[in-house]
FISENU-878576 format. One line per 8 residues: number of its first residue (from 1); their letters; for each residue x, y, z of C-alpha. Coordinates in steps of 0.001 Angstrom, whole numbers, plus 500000, padded with zeros to 6 digits. Example, Ala and Ser with C-alpha at 12.3 -4.5 7.8 and 13.67 -1.06 7.14 Angstrom:
// residues 2
1> AS> 512300 495500 507800  513670 498940 507140
END
This chain:
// residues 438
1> XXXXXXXX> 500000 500000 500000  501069 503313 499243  499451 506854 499506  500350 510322 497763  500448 513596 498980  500370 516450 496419  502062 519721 497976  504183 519952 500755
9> XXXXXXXX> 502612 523126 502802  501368 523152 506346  498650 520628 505318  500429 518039 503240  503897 518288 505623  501183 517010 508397  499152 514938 505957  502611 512729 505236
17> XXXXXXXX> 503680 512990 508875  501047 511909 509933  500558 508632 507087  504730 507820 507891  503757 507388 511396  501206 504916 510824  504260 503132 508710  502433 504020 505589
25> XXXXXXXX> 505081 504734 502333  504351 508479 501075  505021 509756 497734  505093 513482 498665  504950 515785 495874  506303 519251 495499  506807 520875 492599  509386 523621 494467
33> XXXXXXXX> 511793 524658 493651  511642 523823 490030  508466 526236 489937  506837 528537 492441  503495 529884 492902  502930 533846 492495  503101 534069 496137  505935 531774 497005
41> XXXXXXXX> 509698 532937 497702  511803 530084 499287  511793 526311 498605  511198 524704 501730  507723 522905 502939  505456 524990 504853  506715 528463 503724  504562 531081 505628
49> XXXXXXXX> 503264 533327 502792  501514 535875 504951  501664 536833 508891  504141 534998 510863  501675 534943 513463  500114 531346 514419  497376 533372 516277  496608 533142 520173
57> XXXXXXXX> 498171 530849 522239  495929 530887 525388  494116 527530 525730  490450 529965 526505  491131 531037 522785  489299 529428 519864  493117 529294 518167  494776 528571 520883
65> XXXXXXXX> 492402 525388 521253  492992 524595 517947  496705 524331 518730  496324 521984 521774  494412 519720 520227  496456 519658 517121  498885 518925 519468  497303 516092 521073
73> XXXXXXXX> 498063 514493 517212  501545 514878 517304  501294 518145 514841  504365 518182 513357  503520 522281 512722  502844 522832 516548  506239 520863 516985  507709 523063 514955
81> XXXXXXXX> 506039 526297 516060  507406 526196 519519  510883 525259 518668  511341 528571 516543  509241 530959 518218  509375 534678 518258  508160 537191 521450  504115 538226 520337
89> XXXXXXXX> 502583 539091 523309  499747 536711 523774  499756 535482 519889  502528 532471 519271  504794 533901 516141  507439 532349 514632  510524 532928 512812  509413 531951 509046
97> XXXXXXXX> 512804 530528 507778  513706 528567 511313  510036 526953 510861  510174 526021 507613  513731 524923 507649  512607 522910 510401  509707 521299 508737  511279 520533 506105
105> XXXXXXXX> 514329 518719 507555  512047 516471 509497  510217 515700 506572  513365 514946 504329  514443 512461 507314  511651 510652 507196  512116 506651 506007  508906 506508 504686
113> XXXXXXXX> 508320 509577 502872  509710 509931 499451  509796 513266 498417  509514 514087 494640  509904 517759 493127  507763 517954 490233  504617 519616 488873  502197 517344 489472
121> XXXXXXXX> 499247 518107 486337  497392 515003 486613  496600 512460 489987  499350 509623 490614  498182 506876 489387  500051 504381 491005  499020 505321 494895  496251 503607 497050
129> XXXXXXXX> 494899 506750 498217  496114 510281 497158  495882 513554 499489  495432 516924 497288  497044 519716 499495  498160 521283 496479  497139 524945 498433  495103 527946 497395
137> XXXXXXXX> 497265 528622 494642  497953 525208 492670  499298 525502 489480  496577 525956 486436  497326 522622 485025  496170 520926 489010  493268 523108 488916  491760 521881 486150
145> XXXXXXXX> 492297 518421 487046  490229 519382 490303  487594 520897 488546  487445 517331 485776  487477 515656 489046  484534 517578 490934  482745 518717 488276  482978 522358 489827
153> XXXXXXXX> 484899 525813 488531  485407 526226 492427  485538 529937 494421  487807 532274 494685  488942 534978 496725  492037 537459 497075  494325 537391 499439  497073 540180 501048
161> XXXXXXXX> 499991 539823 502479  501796 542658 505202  505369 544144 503783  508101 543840 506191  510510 546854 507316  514221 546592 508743  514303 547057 512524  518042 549465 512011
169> XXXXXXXX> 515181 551641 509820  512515 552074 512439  512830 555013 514377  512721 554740 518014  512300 557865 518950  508696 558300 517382  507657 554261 518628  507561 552440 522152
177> XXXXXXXX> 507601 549192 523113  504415 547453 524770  502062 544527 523900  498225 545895 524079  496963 545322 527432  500551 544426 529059  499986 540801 527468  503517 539184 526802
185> XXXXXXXX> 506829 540635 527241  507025 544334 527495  509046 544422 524005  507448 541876 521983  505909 544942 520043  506642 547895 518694  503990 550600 518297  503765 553554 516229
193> XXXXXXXX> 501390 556246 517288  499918 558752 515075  498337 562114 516514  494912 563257 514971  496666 565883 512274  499058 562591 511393  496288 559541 511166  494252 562156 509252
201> XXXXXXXX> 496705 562824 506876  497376 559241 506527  493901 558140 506223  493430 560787 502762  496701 559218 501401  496061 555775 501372  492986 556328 500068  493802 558262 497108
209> XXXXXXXX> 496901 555800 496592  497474 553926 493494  496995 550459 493443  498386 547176 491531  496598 545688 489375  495669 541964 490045  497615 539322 488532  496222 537840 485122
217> XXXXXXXX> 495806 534638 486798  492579 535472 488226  489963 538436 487326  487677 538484 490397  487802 540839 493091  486499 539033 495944  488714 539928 498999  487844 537178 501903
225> XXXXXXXX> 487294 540195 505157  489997 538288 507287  493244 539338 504961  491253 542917 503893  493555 544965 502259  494114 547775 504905  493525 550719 501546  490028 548427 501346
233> XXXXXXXX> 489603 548723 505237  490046 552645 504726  487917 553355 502009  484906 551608 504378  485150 555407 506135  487560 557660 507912  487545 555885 511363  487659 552153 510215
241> XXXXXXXX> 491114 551708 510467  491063 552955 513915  488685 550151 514796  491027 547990 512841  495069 547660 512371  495528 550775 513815  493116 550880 517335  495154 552384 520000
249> XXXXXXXX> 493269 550660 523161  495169 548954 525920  498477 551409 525020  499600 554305 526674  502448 556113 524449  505035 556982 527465  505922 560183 525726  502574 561675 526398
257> XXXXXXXX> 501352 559820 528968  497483 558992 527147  496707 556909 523986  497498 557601 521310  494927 558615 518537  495953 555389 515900  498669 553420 516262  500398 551076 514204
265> XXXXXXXX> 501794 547545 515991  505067 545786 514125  505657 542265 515460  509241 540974 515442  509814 538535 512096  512341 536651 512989  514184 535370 516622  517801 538092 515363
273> XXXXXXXX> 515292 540987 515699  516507 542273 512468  512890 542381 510444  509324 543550 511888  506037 542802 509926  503392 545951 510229  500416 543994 511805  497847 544203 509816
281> XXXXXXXX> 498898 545820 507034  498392 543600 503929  498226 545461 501225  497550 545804 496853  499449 548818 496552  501934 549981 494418  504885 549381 495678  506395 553091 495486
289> XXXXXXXX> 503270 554309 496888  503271 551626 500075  507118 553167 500612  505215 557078 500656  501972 556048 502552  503683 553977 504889  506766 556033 505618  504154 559388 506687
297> XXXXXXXX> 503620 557236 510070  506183 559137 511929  507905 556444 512915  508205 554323 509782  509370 557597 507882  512785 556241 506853  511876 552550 506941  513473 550130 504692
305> XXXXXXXX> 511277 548084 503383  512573 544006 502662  509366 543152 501526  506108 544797 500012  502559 543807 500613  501365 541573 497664  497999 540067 496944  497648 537017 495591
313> XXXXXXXX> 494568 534708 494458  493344 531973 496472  490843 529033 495420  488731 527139 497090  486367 524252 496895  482889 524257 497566  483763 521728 499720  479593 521504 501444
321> XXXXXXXX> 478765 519851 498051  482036 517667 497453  483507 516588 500278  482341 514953 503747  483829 515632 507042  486645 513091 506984  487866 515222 504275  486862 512536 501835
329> XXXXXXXX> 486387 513095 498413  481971 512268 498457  482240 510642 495388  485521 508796 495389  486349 507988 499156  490139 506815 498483  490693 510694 497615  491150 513478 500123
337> XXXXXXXX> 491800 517180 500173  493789 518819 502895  494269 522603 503623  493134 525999 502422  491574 524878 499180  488748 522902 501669  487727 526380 503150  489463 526528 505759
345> XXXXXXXX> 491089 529556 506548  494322 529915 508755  497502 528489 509112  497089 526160 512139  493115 525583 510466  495238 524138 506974  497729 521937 509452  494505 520634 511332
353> XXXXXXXX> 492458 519967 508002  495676 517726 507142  496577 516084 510161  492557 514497 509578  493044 513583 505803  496501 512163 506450  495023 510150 509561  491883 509317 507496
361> XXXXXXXX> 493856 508026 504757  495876 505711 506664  493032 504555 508567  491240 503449 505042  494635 501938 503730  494169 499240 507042  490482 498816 506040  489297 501221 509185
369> XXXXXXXX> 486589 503540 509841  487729 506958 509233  487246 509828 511881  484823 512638 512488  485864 514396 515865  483088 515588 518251  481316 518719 517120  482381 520424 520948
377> XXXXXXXX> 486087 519841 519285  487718 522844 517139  488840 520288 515020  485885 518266 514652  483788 521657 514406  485974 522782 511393  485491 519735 509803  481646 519476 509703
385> XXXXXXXX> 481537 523212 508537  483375 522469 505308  480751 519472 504881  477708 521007 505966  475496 520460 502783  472494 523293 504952  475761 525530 503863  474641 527722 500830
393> XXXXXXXX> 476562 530829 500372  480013 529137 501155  482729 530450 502878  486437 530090 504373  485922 529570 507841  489067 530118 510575  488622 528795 514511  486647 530522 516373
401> XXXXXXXX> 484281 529727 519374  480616 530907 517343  481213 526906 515464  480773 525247 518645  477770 524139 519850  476789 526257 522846  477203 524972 526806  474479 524126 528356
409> XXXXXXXX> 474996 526270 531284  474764 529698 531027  478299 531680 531482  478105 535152 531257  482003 535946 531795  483607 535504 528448  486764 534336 529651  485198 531474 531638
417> XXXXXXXX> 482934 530166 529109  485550 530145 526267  487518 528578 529199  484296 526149 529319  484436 525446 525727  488060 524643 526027  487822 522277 528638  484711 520683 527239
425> XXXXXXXX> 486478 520273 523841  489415 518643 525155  487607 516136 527212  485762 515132 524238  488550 514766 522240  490654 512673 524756  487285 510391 525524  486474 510103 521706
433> XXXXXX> 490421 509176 521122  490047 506350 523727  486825 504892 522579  488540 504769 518764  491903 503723 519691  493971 506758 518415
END
């Protein structure tokens, strides 16, 4: 028996981990670095395209839930997560290259995976079961095969991605270090305030700035609200950003002593120090006009920038009418899909979708059940949504408490019911783990 895994991001690196440690041979294909996606730079497995921000960490968070239960799989990505973390405050960051490098290596040492870099236009043929985690962005000639296969022309939706600034380039003077609400280390931030006069000079040039034009891979214009271009977010009206990337609550600026009026948060990118992301910030502009926009917050005004903000198309199935909740192709059950393209949305949310189809996949190799996780479990929630055929107007969906079936107490403290939710879910998960043998 052998299965094989088509792309090696966050979903198929845990879809193959997950197979090898059953002892099941995996074919894992990856057509870096002999070609690259439009949103792809480096050729190692789970390259973080976007934030390097994993989200929450706090187990009374729907991501940091996610996480723990992951982690209750063996998650190869949680593994990996904590051994190349970055200070975020509350959120678990990591350093991009340290987490991919690490990924990848364990991957590569693996005895049962065989890893084969090639453009994969067609499905392998000589595999038992085959896992498509090909991404939001596989290659034209894999699309199409998916749409032969489901007899769909699939969704899609843009997505943006934050530029990057040196940390030599940010100006100290004009910033101050504190994580909203005192949560985390004292530095794991940096903020940039803007006065009134500044955010509202800010606010008229970003929306009057030029934009890029989309890439003539994909015409529509559909931008999914949780990567909202922040020039999108500001044309919504003059105090949306405010409410948004730039809200100033839980900061003081120590120079003043009061809040400031919009401020601007940069998260370390990497465990030197050397790079900072602007939270928030993904963006479709020009590039010269991000450098002008960007550099009038006063303390960005002689940033270097190491990357720009880029959008990018991503696809997705409409996974309610094609797929169940064991990630199963519907109509062919020896086929699963893994990761973004299931609607799924989130880092951590891809790794979960493919810890399930590489667990799944194994489990129909050895001629067993496959799995469906308790609805109370983030996992198991996640999974159902994507399959929910009562699911008309389809859309990605990232962890978050509203997909769990309510307690059936009454707890009107947030923090203790999501702490309720948390608890519930993992008890489930650990009782429905027993009763299955995982």
């Amino acid at each position: 028996m052998k299965a094989a895994v088509i792309g090696a991001g966050l979903a198929g690196a845990e879809a193959a981990w997950q197979l090898q440690m059953r002892g099941v041979p995996v074919d894992l294909y990856e057509m870096k670095p002999q070609k690259h996606s439009p949103a792809h730079r480096s050729d190692g497995f789970a390259e973080l395209v976007c934030s390097n921000s994993l989200k929450a960490e706090r187990i009374n968070s729907a991501a940091g839930l996610l996480k723990a239960e992951m982690a209750d799989f063996s998650s190869l990505c949680v593994e990996a997560a904590y051994k190349t973390r970055v200070p975020a405050g509350g959120a678990l960051a990591v350093d991009r290259e340290q987490f991919s490098a690490y990924i990848t290596e364990k991957i590569e040492g693996c005895a049962h995976v065989t890893v084969i870099h090639k453009e994969v236009t067609a499905l392998p043929t000589d595999a038992d079961v085959v896992i498509v985690a090909a991404g939001p962005l596989a290659s034209d000639a894999l699309a199409e095969t998916i749409r032969t296969l489901t007899g769909e022309a699939g969704l899609s939706f843009y997505d943006a991605a934050a530029p990057i600034v040196t940390a030599e380039s940010i100006d100290f003077s004009e910033a101050f270090t504190q994580s909203r609400y005192d949560r985390g280390g004292a530095d794991d931030y940096v903020n940039c305030p803007m006065d009134k006069a500044q955010y509202e000079a800010f606010y008229e040039a970003i929306t009057t700035a030029e934009r890029a034009e989309t890439h003539s891979f994909d015409e529509r214009r559909d931008v999914y609200e949780g990567c909202m271009p922040i020039e999108a977010l500001a044309s919504r009206g003059k105090d949306t950003m405010r409410y948004g990337p730039l809200k100033p609550v839980g900061l003081v600026n120590p120079k003043t002593g009061h809040r400031p009026w919009a401020n601007l948060q940069l998260r370390k990118e990497n465990n030197a120090g050397t790079m900072y992301n602007l939270v928030g910030f993904q963006t479709n502009l020009k590039f010269g006009e991000q450098k002008r926009v960007f550099s009038m917050i006063p303390a960005l005004k002689n940033a270097q920038f190491v990357r720009y903000g880029v959008m990018h198309r991503n696809t997705f199935l409409d996974s309610p009418r094609l797929l169940s909740a064991d990630f199963s192709l519907k109509t062919d059950p020896h086929i699963f899909f893994a990761g973004q393209i299931t609607g799924v949305e989130g880092y951590m949310e891809s790794a979960s979708s493919g810890i399930l189809a590489g667990l799944n996949a194994a489990r129909v190799l050895c001629g067993k059940e496959t799995i469906v996780l308790p609805e109370t479990t983030m996992m198991g929630a996640l999974s159902r949504y994507i399959s929910d055929e009562s699911v008309r107007d389809f859309q990605p969906m990232g962890a978050n408490f509203g997909v769990l079936p309510p307690l059936n107490e009454k707890i009107r403290d947030k923090a203790a019911r999501y702490q309720a939710l948390a608890d519930r879910a993992l008890a489930a998960l650990h009782a429905y783990k027993e009763k299955m043998g995982l």
